[in-house]
C-alpha positions in Angstrom: -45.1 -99.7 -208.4 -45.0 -96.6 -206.8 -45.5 -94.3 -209.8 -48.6 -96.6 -211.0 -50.3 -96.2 -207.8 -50.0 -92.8 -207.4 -51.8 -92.0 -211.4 -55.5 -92.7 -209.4 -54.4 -92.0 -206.0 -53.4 -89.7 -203.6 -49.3 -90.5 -202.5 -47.7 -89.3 -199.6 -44.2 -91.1 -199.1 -42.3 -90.9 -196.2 -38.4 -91.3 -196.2 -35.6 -91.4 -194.0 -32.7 -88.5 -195.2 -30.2 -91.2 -195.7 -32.3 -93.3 -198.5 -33.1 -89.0 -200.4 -30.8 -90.7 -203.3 -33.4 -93.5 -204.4 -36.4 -91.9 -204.3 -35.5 -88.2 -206.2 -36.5 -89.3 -209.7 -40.1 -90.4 -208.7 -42.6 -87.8 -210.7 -43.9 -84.6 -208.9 -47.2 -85.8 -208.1 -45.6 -88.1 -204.9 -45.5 -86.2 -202.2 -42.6 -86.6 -200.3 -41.5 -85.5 -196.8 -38.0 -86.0 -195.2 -37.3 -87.3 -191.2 -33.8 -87.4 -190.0 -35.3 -91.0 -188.5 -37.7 -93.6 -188.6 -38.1 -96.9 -187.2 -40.2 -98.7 -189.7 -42.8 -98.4 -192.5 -45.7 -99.5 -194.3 -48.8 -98.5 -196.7 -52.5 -97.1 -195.7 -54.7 -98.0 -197.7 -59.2 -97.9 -198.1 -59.6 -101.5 -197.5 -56.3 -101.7 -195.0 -53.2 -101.3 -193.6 -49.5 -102.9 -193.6 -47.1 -101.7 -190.5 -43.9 -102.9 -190.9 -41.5 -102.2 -187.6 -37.9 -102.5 -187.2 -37.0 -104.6 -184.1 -33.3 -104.5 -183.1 -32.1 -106.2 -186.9 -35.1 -107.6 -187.9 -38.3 -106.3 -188.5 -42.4 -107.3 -187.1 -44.7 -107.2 -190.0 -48.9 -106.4 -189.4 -51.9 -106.4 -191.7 -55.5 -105.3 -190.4 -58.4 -104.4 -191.8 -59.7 -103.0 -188.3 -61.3 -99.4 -188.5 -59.9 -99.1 -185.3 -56.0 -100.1 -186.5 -56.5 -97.8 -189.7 -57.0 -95.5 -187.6 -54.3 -95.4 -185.0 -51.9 -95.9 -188.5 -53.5 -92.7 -190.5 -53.6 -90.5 -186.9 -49.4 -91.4 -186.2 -48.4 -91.1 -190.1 -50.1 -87.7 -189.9 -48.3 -86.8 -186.8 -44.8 -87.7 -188.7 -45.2 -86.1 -192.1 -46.7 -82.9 -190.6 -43.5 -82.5 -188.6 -41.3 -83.6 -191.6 -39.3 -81.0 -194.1 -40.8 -81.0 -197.7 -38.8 -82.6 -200.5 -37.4 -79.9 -202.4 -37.3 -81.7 -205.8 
């Protein structure tokens, strides 16, 4: 799904270091950055936004379509990769 999405679009993924193994073979034109940690996930998208949060061992799912909610998601994401190491493929 990933690799189909990202033929037309922009892709920026975001990875924890202990998953590096399952995501090295995607093709150069994902960008990818490595945290050491992160507590949950999700996909920003034009029409909306999915936040998916770890909560203890389960995890809180959201969907919006609020400006306001796509914002606060694009504004933290930013704030992540810009402070995360670059793949190096």
């Amino acid at each position: 799904m990933i690799e189909d999405i990202s033929r037309n679009n922009e892709t920026r993924l975001l990875v924890s270091r202990d998953i590096i193994h399952h995501i090295k073979d995607l093709p150069p034109r994902i960008h990818i950055r490595v945290r050491d940690k992160l507590f949950g996930g999700g996909f920003i998208g034009i029409g909306g936004v999915v936040l998916i949060i770890k909560h203890g061992i389960d995890y809180i799912s959201l969907y919006s379509r609020q400006d306001y909610i796509i914002d606060i998601a694009k504004t933290y994401f930013n704030n992540l990769w810009n402070d995360a190491e670059v793949f190096q493929r």
